[in-house]
LUMRO-661398 format. One record per residue (C-alpha): residue in one letter; residue number from 1; chain; x, y, z. Coordinates in nm, 4 decimals, always signed. Layout:
BEGIN
(atom A,NUM,A,(X,Y,Z)) ...
//
This chain:
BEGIN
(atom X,1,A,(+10.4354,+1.7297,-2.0502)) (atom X,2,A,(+10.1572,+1.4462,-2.1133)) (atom X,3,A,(+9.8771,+1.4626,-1.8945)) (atom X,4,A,(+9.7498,+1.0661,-2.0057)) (atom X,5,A,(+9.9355,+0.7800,-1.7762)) (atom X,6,A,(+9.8896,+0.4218,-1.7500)) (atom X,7,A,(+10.1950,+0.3040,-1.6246)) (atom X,8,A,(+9.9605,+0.1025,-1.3480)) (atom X,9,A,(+9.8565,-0.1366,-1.6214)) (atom X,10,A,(+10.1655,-0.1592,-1.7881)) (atom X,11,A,(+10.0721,+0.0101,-2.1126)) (atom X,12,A,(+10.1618,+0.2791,-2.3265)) (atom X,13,A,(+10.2199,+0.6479,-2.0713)) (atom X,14,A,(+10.0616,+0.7880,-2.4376)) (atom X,15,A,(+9.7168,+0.6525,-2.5379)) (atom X,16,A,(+9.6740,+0.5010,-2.9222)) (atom X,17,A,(+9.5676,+0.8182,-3.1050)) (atom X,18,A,(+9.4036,+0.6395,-3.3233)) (atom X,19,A,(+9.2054,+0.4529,-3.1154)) (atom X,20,A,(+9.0736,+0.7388,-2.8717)) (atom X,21,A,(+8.9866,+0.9219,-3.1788)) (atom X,22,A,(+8.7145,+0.6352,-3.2832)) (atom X,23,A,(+8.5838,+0.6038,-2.9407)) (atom X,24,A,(+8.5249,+1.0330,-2.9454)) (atom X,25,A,(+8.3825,+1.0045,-3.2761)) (atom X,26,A,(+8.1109,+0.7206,-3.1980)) (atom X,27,A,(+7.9925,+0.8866,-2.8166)) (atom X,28,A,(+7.8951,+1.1787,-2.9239)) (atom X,29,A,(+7.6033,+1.0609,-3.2124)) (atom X,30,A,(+7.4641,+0.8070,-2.9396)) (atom X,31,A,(+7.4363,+1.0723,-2.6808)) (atom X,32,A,(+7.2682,+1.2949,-2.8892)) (atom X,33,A,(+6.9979,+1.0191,-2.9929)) (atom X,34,A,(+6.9578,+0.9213,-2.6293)) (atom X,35,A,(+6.8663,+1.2612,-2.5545)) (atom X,36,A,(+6.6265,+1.3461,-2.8623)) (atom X,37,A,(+6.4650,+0.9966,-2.7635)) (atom X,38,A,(+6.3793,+1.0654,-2.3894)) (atom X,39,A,(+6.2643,+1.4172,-2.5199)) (atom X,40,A,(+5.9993,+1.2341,-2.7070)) (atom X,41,A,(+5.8867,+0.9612,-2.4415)) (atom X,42,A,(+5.8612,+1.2459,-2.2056)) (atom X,43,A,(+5.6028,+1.4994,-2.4668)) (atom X,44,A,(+5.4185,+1.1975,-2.5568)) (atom X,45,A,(+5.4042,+1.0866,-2.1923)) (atom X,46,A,(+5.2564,+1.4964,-2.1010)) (atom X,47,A,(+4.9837,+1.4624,-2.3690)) (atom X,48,A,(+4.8309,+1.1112,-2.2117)) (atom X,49,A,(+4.8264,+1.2857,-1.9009)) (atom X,50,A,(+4.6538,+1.5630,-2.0630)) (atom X,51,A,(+4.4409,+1.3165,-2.2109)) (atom X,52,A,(+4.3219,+1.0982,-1.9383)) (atom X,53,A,(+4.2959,+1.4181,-1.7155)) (atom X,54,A,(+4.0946,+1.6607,-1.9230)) (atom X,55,A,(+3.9678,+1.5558,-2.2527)) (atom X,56,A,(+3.8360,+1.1577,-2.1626)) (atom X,57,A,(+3.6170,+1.2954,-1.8609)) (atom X,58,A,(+3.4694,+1.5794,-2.0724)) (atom X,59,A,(+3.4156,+1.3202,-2.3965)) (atom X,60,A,(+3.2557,+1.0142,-2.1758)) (atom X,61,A,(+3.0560,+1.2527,-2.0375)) (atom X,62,A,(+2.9860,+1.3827,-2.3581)) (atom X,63,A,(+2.9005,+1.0431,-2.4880)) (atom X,64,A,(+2.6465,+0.9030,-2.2012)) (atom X,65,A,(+2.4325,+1.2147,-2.1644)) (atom X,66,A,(+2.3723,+1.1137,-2.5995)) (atom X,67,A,(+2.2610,+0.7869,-2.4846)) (atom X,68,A,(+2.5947,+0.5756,-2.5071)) (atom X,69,A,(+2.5976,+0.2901,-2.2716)) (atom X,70,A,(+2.9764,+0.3516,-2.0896)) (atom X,71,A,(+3.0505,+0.0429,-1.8541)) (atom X,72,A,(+2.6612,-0.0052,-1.7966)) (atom X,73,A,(+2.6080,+0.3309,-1.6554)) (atom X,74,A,(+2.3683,+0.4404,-1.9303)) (atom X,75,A,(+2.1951,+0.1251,-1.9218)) (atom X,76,A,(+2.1116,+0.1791,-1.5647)) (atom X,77,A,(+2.0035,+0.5495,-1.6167)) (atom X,78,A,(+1.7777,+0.4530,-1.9072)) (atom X,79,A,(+1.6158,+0.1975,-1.6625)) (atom X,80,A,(+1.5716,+0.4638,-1.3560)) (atom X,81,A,(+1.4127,+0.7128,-1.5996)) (atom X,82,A,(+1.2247,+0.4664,-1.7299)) (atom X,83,A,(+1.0596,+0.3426,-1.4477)) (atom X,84,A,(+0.9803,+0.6970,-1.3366)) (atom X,85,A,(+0.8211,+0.7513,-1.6484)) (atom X,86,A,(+0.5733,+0.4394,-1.5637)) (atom X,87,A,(+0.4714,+0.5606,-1.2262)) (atom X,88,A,(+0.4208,+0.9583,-1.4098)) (atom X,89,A,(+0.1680,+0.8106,-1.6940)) (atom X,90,A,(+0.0727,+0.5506,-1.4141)) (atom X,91,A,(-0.0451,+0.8171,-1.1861)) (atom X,92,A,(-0.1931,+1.0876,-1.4439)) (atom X,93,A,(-0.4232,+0.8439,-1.5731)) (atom X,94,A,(-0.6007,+0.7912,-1.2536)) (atom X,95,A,(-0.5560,+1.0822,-1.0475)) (atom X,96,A,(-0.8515,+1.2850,-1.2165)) (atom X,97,A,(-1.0846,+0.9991,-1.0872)) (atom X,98,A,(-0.9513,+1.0146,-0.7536)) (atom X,99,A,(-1.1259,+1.3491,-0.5001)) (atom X,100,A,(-1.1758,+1.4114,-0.2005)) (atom X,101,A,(-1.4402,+1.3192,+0.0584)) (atom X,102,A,(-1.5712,+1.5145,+0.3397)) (atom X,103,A,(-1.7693,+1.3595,+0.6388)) (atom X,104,A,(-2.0134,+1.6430,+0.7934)) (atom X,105,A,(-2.1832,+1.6127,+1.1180)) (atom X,106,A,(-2.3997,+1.7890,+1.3284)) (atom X,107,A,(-2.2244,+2.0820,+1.5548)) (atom X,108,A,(-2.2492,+1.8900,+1.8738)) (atom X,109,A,(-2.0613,+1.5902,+1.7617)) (atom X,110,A,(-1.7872,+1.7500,+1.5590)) (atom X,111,A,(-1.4609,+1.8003,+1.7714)) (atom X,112,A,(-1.2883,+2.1172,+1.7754)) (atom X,113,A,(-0.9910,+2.2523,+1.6350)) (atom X,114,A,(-0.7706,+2.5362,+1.5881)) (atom X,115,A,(-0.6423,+2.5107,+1.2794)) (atom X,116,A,(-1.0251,+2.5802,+1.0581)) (atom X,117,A,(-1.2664,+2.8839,+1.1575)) (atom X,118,A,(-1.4520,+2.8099,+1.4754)) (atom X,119,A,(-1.8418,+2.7684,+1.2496)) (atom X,120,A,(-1.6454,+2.5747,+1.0316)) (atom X,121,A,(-1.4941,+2.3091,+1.2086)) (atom X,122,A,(-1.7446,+2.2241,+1.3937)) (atom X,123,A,(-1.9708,+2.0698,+1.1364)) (atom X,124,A,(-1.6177,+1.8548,+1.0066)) (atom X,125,A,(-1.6675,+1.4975,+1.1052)) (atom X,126,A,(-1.3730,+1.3544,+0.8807)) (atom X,127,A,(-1.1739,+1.3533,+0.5997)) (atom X,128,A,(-1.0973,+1.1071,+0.3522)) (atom X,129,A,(-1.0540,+0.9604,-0.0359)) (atom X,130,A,(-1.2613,+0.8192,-0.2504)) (atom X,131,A,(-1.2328,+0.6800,-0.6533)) (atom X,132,A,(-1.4947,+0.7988,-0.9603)) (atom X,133,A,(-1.5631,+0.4165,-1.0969)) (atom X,134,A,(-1.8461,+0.4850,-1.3275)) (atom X,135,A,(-2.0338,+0.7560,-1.5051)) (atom X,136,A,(-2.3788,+0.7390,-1.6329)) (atom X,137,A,(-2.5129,+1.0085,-1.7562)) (atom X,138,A,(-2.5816,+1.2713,-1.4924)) (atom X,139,A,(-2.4669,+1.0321,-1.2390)) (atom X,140,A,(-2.1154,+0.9862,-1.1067)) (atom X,141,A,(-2.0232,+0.7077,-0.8687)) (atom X,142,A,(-1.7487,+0.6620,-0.6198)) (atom X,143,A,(-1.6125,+0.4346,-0.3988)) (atom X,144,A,(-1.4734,+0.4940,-0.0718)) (atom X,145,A,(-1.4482,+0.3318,+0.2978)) (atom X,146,A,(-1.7626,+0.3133,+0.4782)) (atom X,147,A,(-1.5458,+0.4145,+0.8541)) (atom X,148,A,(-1.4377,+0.7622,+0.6150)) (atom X,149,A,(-1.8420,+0.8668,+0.6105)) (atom X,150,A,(-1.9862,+0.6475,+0.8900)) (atom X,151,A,(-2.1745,+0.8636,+1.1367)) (atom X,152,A,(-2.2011,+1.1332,+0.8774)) (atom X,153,A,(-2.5398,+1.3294,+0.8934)) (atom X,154,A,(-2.4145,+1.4679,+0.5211)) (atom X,155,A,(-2.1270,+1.4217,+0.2936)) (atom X,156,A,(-1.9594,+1.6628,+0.0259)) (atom X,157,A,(-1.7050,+1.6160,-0.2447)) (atom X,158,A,(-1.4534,+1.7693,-0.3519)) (atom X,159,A,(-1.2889,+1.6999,-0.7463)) (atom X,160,A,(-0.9405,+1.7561,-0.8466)) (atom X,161,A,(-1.0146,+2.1124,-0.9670)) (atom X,162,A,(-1.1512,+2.2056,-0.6133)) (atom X,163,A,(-1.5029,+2.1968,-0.7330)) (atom X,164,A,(-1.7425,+2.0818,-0.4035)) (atom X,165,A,(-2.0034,+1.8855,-0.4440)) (atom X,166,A,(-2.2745,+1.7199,-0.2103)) (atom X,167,A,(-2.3026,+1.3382,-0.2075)) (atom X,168,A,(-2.6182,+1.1220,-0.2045)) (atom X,169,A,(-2.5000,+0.7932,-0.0110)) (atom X,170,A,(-2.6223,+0.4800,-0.1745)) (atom X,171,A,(-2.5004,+0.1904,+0.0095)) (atom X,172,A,(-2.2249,+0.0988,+0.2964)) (atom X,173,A,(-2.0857,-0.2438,+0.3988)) (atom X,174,A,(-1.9333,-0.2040,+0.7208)) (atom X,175,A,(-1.7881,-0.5837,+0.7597)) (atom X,176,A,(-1.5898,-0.5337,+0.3916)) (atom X,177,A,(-1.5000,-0.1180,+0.4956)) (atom X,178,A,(-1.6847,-0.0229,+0.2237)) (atom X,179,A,(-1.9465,+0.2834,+0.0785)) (atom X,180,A,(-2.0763,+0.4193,-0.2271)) (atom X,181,A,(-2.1650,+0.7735,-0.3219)) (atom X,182,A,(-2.3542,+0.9266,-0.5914)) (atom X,183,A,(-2.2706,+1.2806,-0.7309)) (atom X,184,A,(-2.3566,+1.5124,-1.0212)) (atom X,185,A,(-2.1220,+1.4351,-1.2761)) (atom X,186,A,(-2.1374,+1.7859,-1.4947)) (atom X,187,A,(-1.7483,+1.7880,-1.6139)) (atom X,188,A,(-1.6359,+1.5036,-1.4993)) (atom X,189,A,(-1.4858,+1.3036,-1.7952)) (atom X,190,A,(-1.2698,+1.0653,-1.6184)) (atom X,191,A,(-1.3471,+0.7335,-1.4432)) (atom X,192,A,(-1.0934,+0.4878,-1.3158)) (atom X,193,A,(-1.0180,+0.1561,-1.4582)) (atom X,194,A,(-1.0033,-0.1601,-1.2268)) (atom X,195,A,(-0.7423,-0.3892,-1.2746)) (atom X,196,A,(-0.7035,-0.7535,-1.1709)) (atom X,197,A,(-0.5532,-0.8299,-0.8271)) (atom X,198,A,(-0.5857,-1.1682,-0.8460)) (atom X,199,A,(-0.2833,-1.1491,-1.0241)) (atom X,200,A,(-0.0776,-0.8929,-0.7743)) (atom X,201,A,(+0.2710,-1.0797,-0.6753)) (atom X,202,A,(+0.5009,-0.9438,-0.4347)) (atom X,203,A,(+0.7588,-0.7451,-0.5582)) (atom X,204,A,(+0.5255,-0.5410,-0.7858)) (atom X,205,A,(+0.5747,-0.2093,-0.7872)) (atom X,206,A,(+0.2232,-0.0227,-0.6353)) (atom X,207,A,(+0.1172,+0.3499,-0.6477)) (atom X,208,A,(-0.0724,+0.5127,-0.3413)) (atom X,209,A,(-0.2902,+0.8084,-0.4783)) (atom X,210,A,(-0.5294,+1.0068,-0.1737)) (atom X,211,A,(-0.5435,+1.3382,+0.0088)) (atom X,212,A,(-0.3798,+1.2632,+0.3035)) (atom X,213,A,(-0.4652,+1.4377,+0.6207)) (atom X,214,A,(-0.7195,+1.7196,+0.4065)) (atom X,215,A,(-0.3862,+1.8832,+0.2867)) (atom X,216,A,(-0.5947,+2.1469,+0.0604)) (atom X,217,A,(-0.7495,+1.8697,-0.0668)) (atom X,218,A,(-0.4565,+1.8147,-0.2508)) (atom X,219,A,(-0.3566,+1.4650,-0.4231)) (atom X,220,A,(-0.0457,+1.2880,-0.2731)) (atom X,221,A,(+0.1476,+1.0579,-0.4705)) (atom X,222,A,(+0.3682,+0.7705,-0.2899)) (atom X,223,A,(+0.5245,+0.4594,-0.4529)) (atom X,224,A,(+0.6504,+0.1647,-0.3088)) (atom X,225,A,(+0.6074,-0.2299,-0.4247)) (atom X,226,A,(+0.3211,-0.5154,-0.3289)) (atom X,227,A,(+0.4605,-0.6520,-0.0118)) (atom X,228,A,(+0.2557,-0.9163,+0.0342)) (atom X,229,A,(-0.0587,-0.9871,-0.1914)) (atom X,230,A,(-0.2711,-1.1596,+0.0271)) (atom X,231,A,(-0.2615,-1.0768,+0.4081)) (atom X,232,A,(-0.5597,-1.1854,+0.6807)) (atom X,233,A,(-0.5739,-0.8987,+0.9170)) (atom X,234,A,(-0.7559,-0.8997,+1.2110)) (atom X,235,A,(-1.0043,-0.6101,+1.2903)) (atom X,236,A,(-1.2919,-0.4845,+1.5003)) (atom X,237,A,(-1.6067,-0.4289,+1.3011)) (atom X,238,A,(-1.7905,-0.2626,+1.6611)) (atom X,239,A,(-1.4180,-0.0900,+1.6548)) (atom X,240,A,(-1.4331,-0.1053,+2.0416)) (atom X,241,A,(-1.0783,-0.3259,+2.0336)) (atom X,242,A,(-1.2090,-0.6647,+2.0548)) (atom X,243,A,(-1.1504,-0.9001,+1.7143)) (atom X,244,A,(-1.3928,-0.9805,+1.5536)) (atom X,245,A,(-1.3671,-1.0368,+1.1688)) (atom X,246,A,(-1.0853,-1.0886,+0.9613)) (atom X,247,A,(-1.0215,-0.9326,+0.6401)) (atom X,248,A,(-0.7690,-1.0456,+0.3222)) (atom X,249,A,(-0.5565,-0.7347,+0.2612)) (atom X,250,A,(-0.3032,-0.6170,-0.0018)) (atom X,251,A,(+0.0330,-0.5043,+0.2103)) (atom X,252,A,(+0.2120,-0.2335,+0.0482)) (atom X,253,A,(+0.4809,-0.0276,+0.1834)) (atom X,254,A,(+0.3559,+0.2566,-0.0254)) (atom X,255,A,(+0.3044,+0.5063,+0.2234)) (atom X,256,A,(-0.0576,+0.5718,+0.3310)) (atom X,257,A,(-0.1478,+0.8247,+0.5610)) (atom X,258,A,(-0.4707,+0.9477,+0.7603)) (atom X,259,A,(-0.6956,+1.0925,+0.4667)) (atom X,260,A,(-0.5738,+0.8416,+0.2260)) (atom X,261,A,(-0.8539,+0.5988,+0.3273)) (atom X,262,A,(-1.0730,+0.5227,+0.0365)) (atom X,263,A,(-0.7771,+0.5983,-0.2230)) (atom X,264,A,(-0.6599,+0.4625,-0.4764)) (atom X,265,A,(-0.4077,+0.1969,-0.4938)) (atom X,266,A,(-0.2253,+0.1533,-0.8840)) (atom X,267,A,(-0.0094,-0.0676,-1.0827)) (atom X,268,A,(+0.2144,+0.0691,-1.3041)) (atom X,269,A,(-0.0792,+0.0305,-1.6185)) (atom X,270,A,(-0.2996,+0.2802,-1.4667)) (atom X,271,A,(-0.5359,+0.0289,-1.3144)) (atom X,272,A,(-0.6828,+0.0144,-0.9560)) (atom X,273,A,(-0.5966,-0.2892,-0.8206)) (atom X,274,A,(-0.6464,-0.1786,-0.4287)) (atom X,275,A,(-0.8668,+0.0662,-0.1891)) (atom X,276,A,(-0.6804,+0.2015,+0.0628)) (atom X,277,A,(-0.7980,+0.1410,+0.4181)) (atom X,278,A,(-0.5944,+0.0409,+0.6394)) (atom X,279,A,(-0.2170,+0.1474,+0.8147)) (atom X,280,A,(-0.0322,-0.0018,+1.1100)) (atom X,281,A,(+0.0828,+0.2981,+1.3520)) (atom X,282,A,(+0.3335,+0.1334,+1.6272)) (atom X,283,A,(+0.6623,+0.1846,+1.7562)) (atom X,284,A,(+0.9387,+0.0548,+1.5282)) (atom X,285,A,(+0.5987,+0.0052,+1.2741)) (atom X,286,A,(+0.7074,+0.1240,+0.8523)) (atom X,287,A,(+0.6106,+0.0331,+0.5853)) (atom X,288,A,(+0.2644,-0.1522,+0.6718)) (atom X,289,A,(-0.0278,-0.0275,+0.4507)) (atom X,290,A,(-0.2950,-0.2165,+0.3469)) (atom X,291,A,(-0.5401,-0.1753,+0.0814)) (atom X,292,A,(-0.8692,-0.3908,+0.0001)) (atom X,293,A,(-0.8293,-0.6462,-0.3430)) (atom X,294,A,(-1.0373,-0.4728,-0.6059)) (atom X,295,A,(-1.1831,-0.8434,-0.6540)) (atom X,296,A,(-1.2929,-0.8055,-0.3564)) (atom X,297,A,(-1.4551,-0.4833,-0.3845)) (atom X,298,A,(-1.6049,-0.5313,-0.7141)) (atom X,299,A,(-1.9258,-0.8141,-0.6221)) (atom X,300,A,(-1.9573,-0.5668,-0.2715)) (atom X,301,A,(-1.9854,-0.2704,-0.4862)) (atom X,302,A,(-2.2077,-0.4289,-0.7248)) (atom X,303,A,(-2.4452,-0.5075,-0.3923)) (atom X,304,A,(-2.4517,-0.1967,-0.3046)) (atom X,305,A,(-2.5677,-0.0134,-0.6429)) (atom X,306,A,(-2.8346,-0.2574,-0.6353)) (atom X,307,A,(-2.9310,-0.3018,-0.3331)) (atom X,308,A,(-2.7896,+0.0091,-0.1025)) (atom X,309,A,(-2.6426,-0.2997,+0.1384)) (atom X,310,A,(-2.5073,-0.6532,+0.1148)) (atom X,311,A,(-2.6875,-0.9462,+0.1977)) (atom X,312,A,(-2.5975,-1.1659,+0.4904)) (atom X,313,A,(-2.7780,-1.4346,+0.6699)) (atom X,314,A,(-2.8241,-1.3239,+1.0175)) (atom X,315,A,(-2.9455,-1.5686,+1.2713)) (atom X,316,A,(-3.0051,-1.3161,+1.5350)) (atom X,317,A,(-2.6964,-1.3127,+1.8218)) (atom X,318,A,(-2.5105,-1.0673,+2.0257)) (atom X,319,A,(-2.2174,-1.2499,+2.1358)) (atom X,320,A,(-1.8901,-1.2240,+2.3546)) (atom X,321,A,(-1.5920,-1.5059,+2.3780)) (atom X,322,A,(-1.6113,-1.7184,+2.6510)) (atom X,323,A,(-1.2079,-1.6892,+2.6506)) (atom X,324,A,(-1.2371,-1.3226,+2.7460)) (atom X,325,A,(-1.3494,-1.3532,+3.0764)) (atom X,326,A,(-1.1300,-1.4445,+3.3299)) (atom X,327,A,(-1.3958,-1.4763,+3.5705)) (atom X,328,A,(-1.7562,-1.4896,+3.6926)) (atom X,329,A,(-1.8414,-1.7852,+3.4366)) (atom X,330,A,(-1.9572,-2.0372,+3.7001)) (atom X,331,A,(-2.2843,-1.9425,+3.6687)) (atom X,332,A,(-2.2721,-2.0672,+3.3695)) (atom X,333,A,(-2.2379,-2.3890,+3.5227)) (atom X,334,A,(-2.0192,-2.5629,+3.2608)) (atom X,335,A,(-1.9036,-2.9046,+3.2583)) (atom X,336,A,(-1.5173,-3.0001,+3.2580)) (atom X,337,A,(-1.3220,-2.9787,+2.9639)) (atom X,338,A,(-1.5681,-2.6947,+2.8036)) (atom X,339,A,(-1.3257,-2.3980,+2.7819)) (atom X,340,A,(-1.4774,-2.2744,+2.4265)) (atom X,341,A,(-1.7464,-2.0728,+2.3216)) (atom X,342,A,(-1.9236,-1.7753,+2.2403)) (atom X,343,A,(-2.1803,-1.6517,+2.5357)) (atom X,344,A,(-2.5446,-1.5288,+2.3859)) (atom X,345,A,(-2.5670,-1.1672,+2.5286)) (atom X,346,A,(-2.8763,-1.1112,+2.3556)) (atom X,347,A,(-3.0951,-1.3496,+2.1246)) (atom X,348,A,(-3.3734,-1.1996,+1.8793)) (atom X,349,A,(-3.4914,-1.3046,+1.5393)) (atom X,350,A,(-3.4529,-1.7134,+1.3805)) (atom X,351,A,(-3.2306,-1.7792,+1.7328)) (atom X,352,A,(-3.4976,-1.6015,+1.9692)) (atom X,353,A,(-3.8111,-1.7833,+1.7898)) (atom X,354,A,(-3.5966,-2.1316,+1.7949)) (atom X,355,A,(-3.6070,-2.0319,+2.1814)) (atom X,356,A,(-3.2305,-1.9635,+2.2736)) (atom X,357,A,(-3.1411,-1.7502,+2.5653)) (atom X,358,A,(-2.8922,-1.5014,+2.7026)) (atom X,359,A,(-2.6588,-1.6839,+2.8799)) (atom X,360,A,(-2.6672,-1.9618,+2.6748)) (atom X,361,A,(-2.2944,-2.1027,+2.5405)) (atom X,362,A,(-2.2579,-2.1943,+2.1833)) (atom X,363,A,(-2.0208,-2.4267,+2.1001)) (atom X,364,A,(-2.1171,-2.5848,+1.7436)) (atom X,365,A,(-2.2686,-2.4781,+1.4379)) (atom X,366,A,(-2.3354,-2.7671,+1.1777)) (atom X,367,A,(-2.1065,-3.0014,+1.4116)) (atom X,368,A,(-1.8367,-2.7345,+1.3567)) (atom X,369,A,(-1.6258,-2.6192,+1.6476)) (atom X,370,A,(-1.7418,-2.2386,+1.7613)) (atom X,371,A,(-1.4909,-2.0959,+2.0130)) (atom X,372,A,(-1.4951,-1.6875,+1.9182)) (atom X,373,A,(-1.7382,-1.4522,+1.7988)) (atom X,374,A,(-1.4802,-1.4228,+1.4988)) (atom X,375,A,(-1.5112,-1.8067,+1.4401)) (atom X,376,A,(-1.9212,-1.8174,+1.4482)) (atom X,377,A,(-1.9248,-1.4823,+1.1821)) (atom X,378,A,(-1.6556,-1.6167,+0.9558)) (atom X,379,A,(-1.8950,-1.9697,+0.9136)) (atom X,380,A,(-2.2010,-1.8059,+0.8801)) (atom X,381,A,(-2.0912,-1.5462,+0.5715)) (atom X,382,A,(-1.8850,-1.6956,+0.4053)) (atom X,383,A,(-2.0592,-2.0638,+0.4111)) (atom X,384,A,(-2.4299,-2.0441,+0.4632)) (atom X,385,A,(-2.7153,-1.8354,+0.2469)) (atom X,386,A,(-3.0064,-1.6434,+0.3555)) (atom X,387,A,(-3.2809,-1.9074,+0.3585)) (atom X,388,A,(-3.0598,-2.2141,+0.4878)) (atom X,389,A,(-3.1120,-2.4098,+0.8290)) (atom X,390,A,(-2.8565,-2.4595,+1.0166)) (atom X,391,A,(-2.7848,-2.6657,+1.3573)) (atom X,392,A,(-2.6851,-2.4828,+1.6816)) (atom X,393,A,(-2.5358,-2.7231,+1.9794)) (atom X,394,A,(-2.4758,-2.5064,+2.3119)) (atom X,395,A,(-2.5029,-2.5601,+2.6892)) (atom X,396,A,(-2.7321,-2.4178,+2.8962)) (atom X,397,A,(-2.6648,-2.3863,+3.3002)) (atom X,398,A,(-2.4388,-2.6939,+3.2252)) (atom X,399,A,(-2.7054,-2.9122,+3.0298)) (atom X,400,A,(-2.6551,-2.9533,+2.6430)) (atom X,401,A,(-2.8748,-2.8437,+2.4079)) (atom X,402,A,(-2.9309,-2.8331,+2.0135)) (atom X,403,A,(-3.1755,-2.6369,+1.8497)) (atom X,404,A,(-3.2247,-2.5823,+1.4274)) (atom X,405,A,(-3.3270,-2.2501,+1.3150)) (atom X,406,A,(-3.3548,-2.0871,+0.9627)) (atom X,407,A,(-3.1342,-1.7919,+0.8616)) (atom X,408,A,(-3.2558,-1.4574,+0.7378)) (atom X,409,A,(-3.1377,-1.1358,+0.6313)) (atom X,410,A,(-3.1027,-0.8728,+0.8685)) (atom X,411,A,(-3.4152,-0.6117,+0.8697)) (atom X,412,A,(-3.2656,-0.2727,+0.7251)) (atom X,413,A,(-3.2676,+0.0072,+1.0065)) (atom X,414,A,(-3.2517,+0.3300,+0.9213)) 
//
C-alpha cells in the first residue's frame, strides 16, 4: 500500500526517492541554524534591556555626581551651586558688620504689647538695622535710618553675638532717611565695605541682610536681583500722608521686612551697595523694596560725622499746595488762570525779614514755575547754597508781588 499520490498532477503515484531524500537532507541543517540564530538575537536582545534598565541609570548617575557634564545637566548644577556659593561668602563677609538697633522711649509714649514683659515693653519705641562702616579706635560707627531712632529719648545696640550696647547719636538727616550712631567698639573687628552703585544694572543679583521684625535679634538673609537701579519715589518727610519730597531709590525684590530698615543691601562681592528703607505694603503689592544708593549715602554720612546734620539753605516757609484745597481759596483773591502755588502758612527767618506773609501765594522762584511744596523744596536743595539770593514772585490778596531774600541755614534746635 503507498501512502504518497499525485495522480491530480499527473505525475508519478510514487515520489523520486532520490529526490525527496535531498530535500530531507538539506531542511533539517537550516532549521537547526534558524533556531540557534533567534536563540542568540533573543539573549543579546535580554541583556540591552538589562542594560538600559539597570546598569545605564546607576552609571550616569554615577558619572554626574563626579562632575561629568551628561546632556548639560552637570553644567547647570555646577552653575546653581555656584551661585549659592556667591551669595554664602557674599553674605558672611558682611553680616558681622550688620546688628541690631533698638529705639527706647520714655514709658508714656511706648505702646503696649503682649508678647515682651509688661516693664519691658514699655520703654520699646522701635526696632530696626543698622551697618558698622568704620572703626577708629575705641569708636565704632554705624549707619542706619533716621525714622528707625527718630523720637528716641535713648538708643541701644545689639552685635551679632548678642552683646548690647548703648548708642551716642551723632547726626540724623531726616529728608535723605538717614542717622549715625557711635558705639564702643571693644571686639568688634569687622566693618563693612561700600561698593559702587553707580554701577548697579537691573538684573543684578542683590542680598538683603537685617533683623526683621526684632526676631531675637537674629540676622535674616533674603536674595533676589536689582529691579530697577534708579527709582524716584515719592514720600512724606512730616509723614502725615501728604508728598512732599522725592527720593532716588534702588528697587529690589529682595524681600525686606519691618526691622530690616537700616540694613544692609549686598552684591554678590561682599560690598554694600544699598540701605534698606523702604517697602511697598498693598494688595496684590510683591516684590517692591527699596533701598537708598550708597552714593547717595556716602557725602550725607560724611555731613553728619562732621557736622551732626546736613546743611540746607532754608529761606524760612511753612507751606501747603494750593491744589489741595478744594475750597475756601477766594480769599485769596486770585486772578484767572492762577491755579498753581504753594500758600505761606507761616513765614519766619530771610522770607519773614524780606516781609512775606501768611496767606501769601508763591508761584516763582528765580522765574521758575512753583506749583507744590515738593516743587519749591526740590529747587531750593538741590540748586541753590546757603548764602545765595534768590527771587520770590507771589500774589498777595490778588496783587503780584516779588521780593529777593538771602538763604541761610536752618538754626539747629535741640
Amino acid at each position: 500500500m503507498s501512502f504518497w499520490s499525485n495522480d491530480e498532477f499527473g505525475g508519478s503515484s510514487e515520489p523520486d526517492r532520490k529526490q525527496l531524500g535531498m530535500r530531507s537532507n538539506s531542511w533539517k541543517p537550516r532549521s537547526f541554524a534558524a533556531k540557534v540564530v533567534g536563540l542568540v538575537i533573543l539573549v543579546v536582545m535580554l541583556l540591552l534591556a538589562v542594560v538600559w534598565l539597570f546598569i545605564l541609570p546607576f552609571f550616569l548617575n554615577h558619572q554626574n555626581s563626579e562632575g561629568i557634564s551628561i546632556m548639560g545637566s552637570s553644567t547647570a548644577g555646577k552653575g546653581s551651586s555656584g551661585f549659592n556659593e556667591s551669595v554664602i561668602l557674599a553674605a558672611d563677609r558682611v553680616k558681622p558688620s550688620v546688628v541690631s538697633v533698638i529705639s527706647l522711649a520714655p514709658k508714656d509714649n511706648a505702646e503696649q504689647s503682649q508678647d515682651v514683659e509688661p516693664d519691658k515693653v514699655q520703654e520699646l519705641f522701635g526696632l530696626g538695622s543698622g551697618i558698622i562702616f568704620r572703626i577708629e579706635g575705641k569708636k565704632a560707627f554705624i549707619v542706619t535710618n533716621e525714622h528707625v531712632i527718630g523720637g528716641a529719648s535713648s538708643i541701644e545696640v545689639v552685635l551679632t553675638d548678642g552683646d548690647r550696647r548703648k548708642a551716642k547719636l551723632i547726626g540724623t538727616d531726616r529728608v535723605t532717611d538717614l542717622a549715625v550712631l557711635q558705639i564702643n567698639s571693644k571686639d568688634i573687628h569687622a566693618s563693612a565695605k561700600f561698593g559702587d552703585s553707580d554701577l548697579l544694572k537691573a538684573g543684578e543679583s542683590a542680598i538683603a541682610i537685617g533683623n526683621p521684625l526684632g526676631l531675637g535679634y537674629s540676622q535674616t538673609i533674603t536674595a533676589g536681583i536689582i529691579s530697577v537701579p534708579l527709582r524716584t519715589v515719592p514720600v512724606s518727610l512730616n509723614r502725615d500722608g501728604q508728598i512732599d519730597w522725592e527720593v532716588d531709590l534702588i528697587q529690589t525684590d529682595a524681600a525686606i521686612n519691618r526691622g530690616n530698615s537700616g540694613g544692609a543691601l549686598v552684591n554678590l562681592d561682599g560690598s554694600v551697595i544699598g540701605i534698606n528703607n523702604l517697602k511697598v505694603t498693598d494688595f496684590g503689592v510683591e516684590g517692591l523694596g527699596f533701598a537708598i544708593p550708597i552714593n547717595h549715602a556716602i557725602p550725607i554720612i560724611d555731613s553728619l560725622l562732621e557736622f551732626g546734620r546736613v546743611k540746607r539753605p532754608f529761606m524760612g516757609v511753612a507751606t501747603a499746595d494750593l491744589s489741595s484745597y478744594m475750597e475756601g481759596t477766594e480769599t485769596l483773591k486770585l486772578p484767572d488762570g492762577v491755579e498753581e502755588g504753594v500758600i505761606i502758612l507761616e513765614a519766619s527767618g530771610p522770607a519773614g525779614e524780606a516781609g512775606m506773609k501768611t496767606g501769601d501765594l508763591i508761584t516763582h522762584l528765580d522765574d521758575r514755575e512753583v506749583g507744590t511744596t515738593l516743587a519749591l523744596r526740590k529747587y531750593l536743595y538741590l540748586e541753590k547754597k546757603i548764602g545765595e539770593e534768590v527771587k520770590v514772585d507771589f500774589y498777595r490778596e490778588g496783587r503780584a508781588g516779588t521780593v529777593i531774600l538771602t538763604l541761610i541755614e536752618r538754626e539747629v534746635t535741640e
